[in-house]
C-alpha positions in Angstrom: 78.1 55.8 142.1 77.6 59.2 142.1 75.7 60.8 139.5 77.4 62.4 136.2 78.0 66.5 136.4 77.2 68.3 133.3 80.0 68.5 130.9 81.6 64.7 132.3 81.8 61.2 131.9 82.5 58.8 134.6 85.5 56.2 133.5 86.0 53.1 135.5 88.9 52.5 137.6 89.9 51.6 140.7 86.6 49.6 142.1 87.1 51.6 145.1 87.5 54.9 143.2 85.8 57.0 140.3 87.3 59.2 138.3 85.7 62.4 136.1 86.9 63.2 133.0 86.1 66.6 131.2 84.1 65.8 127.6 86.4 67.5 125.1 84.7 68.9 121.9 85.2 67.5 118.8 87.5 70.0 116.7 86.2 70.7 113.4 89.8 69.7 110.7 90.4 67.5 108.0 89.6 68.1 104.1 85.6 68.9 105.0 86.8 71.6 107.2 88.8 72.8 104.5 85.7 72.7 101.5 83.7 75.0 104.7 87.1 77.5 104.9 86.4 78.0 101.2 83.0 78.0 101.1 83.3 80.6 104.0 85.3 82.8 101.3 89.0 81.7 103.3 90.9 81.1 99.4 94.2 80.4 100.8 93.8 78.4 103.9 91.6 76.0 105.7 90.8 74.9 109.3 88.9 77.3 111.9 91.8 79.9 110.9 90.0 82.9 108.8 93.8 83.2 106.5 95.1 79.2 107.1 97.0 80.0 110.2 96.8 80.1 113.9 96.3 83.7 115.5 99.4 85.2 117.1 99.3 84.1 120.9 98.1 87.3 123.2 100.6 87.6 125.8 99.9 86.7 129.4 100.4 88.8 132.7 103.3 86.3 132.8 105.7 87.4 130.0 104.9 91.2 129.4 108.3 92.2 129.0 109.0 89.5 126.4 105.4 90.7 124.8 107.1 94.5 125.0 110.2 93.4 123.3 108.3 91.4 120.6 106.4 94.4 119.5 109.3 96.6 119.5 111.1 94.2 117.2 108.4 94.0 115.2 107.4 97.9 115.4 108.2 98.5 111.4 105.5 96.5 109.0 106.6 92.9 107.4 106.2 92.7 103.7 105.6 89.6 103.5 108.1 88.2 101.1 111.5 87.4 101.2 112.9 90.7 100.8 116.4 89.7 99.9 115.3 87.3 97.5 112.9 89.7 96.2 115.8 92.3 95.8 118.3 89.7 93.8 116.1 88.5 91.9 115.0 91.9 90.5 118.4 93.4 89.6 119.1 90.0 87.4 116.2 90.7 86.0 116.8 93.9 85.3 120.2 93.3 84.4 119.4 90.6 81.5 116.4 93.2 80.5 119.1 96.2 80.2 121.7 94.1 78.5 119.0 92.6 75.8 117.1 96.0 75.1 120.7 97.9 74.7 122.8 95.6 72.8 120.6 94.0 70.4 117.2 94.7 69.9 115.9 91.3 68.7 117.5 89.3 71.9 115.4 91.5 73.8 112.2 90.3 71.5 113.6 86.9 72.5 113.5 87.7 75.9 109.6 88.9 75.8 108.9 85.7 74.1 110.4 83.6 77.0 108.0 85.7 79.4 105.0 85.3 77.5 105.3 81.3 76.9 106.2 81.4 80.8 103.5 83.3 81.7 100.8 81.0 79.5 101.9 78.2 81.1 101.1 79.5 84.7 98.3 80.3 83.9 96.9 77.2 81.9 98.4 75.4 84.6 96.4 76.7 87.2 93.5 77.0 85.5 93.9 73.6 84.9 94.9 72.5 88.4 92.4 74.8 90.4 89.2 75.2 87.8 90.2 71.8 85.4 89.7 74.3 82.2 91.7 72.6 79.6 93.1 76.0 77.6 95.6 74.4 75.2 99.0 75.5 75.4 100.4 74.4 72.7 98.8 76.5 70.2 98.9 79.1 72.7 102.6 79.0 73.2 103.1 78.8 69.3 100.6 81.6 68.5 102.0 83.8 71.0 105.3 83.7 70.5 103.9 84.3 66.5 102.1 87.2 67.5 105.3 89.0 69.4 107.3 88.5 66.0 104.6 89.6 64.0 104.3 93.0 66.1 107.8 93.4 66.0 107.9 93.0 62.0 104.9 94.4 61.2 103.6 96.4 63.5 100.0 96.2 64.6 98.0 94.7 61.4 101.1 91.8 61.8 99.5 91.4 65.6 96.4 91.6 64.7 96.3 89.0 62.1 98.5 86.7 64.4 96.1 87.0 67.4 93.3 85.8 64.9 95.2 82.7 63.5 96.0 82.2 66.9 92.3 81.9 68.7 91.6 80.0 65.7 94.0 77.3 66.7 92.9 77.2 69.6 89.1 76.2 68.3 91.0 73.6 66.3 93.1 72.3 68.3 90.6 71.4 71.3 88.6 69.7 68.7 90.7 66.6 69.0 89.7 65.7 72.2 86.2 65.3 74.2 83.5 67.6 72.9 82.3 68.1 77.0 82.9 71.5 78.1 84.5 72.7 74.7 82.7 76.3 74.8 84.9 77.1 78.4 87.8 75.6 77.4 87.9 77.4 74.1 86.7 80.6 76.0 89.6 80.3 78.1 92.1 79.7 75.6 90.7 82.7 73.6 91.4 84.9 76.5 94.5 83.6 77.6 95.7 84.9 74.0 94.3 88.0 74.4 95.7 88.9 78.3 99.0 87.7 78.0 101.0 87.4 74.2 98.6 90.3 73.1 99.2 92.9 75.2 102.8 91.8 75.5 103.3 92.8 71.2 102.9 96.2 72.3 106.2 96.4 73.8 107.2 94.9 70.6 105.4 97.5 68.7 107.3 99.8 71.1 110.9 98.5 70.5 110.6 98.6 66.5 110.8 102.7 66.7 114.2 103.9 66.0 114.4 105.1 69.7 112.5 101.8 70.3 115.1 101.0 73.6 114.2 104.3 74.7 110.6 104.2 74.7 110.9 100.4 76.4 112.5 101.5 79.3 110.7 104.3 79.9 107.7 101.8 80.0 109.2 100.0 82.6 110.5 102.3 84.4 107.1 104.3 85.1 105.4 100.9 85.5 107.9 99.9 88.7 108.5 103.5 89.8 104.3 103.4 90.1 104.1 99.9 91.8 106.8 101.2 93.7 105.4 104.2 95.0 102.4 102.3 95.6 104.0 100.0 98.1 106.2 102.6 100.0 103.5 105.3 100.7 100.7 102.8 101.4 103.2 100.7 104.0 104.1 103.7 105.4 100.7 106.1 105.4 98.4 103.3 104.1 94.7 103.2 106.0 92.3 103.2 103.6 91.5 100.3 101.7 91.3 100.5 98.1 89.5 97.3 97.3 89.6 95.2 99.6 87.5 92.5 98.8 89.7 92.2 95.6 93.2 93.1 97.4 93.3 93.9 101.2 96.8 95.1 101.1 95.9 98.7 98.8 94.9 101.7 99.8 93.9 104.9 98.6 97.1 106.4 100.1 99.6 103.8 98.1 97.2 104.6 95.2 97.9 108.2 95.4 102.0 107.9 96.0 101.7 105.6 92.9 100.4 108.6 91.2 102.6 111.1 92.2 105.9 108.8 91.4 104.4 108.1 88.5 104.0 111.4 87.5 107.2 112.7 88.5 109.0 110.0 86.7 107.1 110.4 84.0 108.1 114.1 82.9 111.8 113.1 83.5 111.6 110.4 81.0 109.6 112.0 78.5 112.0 115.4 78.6 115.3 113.4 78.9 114.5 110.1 77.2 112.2 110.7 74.8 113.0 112.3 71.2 110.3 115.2 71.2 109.1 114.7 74.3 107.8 117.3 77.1 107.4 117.5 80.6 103.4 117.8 80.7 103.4 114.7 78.6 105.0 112.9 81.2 102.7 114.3 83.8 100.1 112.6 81.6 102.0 109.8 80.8 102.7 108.8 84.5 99.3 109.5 85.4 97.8 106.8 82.7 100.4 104.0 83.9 99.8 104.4 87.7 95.8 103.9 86.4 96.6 100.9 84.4 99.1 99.6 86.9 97.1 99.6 89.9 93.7 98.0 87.6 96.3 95.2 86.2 97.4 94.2 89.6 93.7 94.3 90.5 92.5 92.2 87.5 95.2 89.5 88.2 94.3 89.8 91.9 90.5 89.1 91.1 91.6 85.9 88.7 93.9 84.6 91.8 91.3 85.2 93.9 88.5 83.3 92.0 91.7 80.4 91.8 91.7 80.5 95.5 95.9 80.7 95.0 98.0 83.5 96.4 100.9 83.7 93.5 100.5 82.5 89.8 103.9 80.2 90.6 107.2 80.2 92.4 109.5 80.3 89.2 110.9 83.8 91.0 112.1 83.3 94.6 110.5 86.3 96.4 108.1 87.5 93.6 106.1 84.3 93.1 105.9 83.5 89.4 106.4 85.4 85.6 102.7 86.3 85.5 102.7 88.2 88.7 105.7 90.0 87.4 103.5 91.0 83.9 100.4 91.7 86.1 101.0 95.6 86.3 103.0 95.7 82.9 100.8 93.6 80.5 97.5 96.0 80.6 100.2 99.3 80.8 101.8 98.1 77.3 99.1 99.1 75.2 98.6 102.7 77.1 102.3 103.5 76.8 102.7 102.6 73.3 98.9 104.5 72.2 100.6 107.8 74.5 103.8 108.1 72.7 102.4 107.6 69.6 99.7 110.2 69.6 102.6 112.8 71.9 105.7 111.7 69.4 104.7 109.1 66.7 105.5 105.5 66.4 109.6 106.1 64.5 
């Protein structure tokens, strides 16, 4: 028998006959080469992919006019999402937003209470699922909802006093279960409080003016007008990264067409919406919301990040779940409502 080449083994056949066959490497797979995807900082996929998925296969000298025609089909950028989803979705959002804000001012208060148990859910749930922090929901749900009224009621010192009562269920009500890792869970639940129902009572605060609808939508509107000028000027000019170890998609270009809609849409709103409002107010005003914007869908993009998730849930075909719906408008609440009252008063 001849002696094995480098890179064989000999197999027995045929007495009369022997047969090479090539030593194939063992591919690395399975859950351990999952923990080293993560490890290796790959959050939402495993395997010897970098982002959980097979490269795109380069094209051969065989098929160039197939690999022509697939990059001229695919010449504009892909978002990502489901853009028809993405699309319905958002007007029936907007559509039960509109309705509730217009027509009766404490169905809209309703519907920020829905969002904000929503929200708190998500994100117990996945701290729960991906960290096993035990932030209790029930008091959390209770107490936020609470703290949404109270702002609506009685303005900030009814918020206030809520949001206490409300970390201070949460101390209690962990106590009735194992004392082991009570400081993080407790920690969690604290800040839970504070990110989502707090920040949401400022849109509360908001609506309780007399031009209360008024000063709501213009909120919103700045805030998507931002995210949206954000998204169209960084797909189309985007090439600098903004932070990329935090969000690869943003750029300094999307950042700065977030800025200038912002802007724009913000002197609009403050001269035509806005009882006493100006022009250079809304310059300023739009300028502040594209800032907190852009560091809201950072912050929520670090939390993911450290999750090792990509969306907060899947409640919204297209956008993922509520909480990254509230990721740009939670930390812009406050900012709005402090603005208009120091430009017009709180009504």
């Amino acid at each position: 028998m001849a002696p094995a080449s480098a890179g064989y083994v000999h197999r027995d056949g045929d007495a009369s006959q022997t047969r090479r066959m090539p030593i194939v490497p063992h591919a690395p797979g399975g859950d351990q080469d999952d923990r080293d995807g993560r490890a290796a900082g790959r959050p939402f996929g495993g395997g010897p992919f970098p982002d959980g998925a097979p490269p795109e296969p380069q094209a051969g000298p065989e098929a160039p006019a197939a690999h022509a025609a697939r990059g001229r089909s695919s010449g504009r950028k892909r978002a990502g999402r489901d853009l028809r989803a993405a699309i319905g979705v958002g007007l029936g959002l907007g559509a039960v937003i509109l309705a509730s804000l217009f027509i009766y001012k404490p169905v809209f208060v309703g519907v920020i209470v829905v969002a904000v148990v929503v929200g708190l859910w998500e994100l117990t749930s996945r701290l729960a699922e991906r960290k096993q922090i035990k932030a209790p929901l029930v008091p959390l749900a209770v107490g936020g909802a609470a703290m949404i009224v109270a702002g609506y009621v009685r303005g900030a010192e009814g918020a206030w006093a809520a949001t206490a009562l409300t970390a201070l269920a949460v101390l209690v009500w962990r106590m009735t279960e194992d004392p082991k890792e009570y400081l993080r869970d407790v920690t969690a639940g604290v800040f839970a409080a504070f990110y989502v129902p707090f920040l949401a009572t400022f849109v509360a605060m908001m609506l309780a003016a007399d031009d209360g609808p008024w000063r709501v939508l213009t909120f919103l509107l700045l805030t998507v007008v931002s995210d949206t000028g954000a998204y169209a000027v960084g797909w189309r000019f985007g090439t600098h990264k903004l932070a990329p170890r935090i969000s690869p998609g943003k750029t300094r270009e999307g950042l700065a067409g977030a800025v200038a809609f912002a802007m724009a849409a913000g002197a609009l709103c403050m001269h035509f919406l806005i009882d006493g409002g100006t022009w250079w107010q809304g310059l300023l005003l739009g300028l502040a919301v594209a800032a907190s914007a852009t560091l809201g869908d950072l912050g929520e993009s670090m939390i993911k990040r450290d999750l090792g998730i990509k969306d907060m849930g899947t409640l919204l075909p297209g956008h993922g779940g509520i909480m990254d719906r509230l990721d740009s408008l939670l930390p812009t609440a406050p900012v709005v409502w402090l603005l208009l009252a120091v430009f017009v008063g709180t009504g």
